[in-house]
One Martini backbone bead per residue (centre of mass of N, CA, C, O) as a GRO file, in nm:
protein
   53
    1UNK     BB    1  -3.535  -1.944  -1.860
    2UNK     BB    2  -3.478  -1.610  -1.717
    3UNK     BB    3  -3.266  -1.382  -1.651
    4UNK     BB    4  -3.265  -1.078  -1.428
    5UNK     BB    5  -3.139  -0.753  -1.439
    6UNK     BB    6  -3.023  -0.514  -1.181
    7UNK     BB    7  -2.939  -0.210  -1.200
    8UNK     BB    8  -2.657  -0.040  -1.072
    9UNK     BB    9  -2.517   0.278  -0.922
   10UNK     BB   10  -2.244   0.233  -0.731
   11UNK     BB   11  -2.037   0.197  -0.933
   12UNK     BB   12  -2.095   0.480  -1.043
   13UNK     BB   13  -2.041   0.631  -0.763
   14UNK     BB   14  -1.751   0.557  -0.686
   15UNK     BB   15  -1.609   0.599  -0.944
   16UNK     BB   16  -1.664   0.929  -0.921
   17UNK     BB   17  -1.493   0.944  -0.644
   18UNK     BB   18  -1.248   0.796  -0.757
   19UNK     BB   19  -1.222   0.975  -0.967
   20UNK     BB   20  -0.929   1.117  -1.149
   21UNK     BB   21  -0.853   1.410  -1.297
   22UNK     BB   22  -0.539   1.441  -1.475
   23UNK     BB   23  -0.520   1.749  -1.545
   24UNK     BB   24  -0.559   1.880  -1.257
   25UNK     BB   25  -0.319   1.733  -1.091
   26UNK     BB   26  -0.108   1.856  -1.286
   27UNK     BB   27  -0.135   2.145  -1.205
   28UNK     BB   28  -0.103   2.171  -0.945
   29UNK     BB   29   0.160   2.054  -0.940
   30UNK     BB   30   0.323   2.240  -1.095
   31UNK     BB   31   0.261   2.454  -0.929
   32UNK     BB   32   0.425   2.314  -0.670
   33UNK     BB   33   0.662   2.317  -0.837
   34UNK     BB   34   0.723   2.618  -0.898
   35UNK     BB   35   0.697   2.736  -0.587
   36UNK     BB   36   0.969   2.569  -0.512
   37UNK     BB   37   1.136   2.706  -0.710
   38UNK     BB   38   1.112   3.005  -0.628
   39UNK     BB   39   1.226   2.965  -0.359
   40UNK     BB   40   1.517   2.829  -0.432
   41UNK     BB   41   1.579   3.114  -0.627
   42UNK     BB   42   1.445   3.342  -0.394
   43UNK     BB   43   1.523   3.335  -0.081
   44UNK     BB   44   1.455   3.412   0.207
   45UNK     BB   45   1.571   3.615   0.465
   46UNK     BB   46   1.696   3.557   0.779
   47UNK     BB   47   1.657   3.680   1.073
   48UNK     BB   48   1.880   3.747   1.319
   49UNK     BB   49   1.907   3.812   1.673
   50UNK     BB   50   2.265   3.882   1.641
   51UNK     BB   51   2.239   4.095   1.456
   52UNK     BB   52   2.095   4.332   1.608
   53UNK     BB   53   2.352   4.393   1.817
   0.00000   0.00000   0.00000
């Protein structure tokens, strides 16, 4: 008596949806790490509406 099995490609559907390349979030982070910085380092001056007068 034998078992026969049969392939399911759910689980490898489920897990390209799930599966993320880590060197792309990184580079993401990294930007928007370099962005923060540069505003901290650069902010822009606000204008107060009591200067005007």
């Amino acid at each position: 008596m034998g078992v026969k099995f049969q392939r399911d490609d759910s689980l490898d559907k489920k897990f390209e949806e799930f599966a993320t390349f880590p060197d792309l979030e990184l580079e993401e982070k990294e930007k928007a790490k370099q962005a923060d910085i540069e505003r901290f380092l650069n902010p822009t001056p606000k204008k107060k509406e009591s200067d005007k007068k």
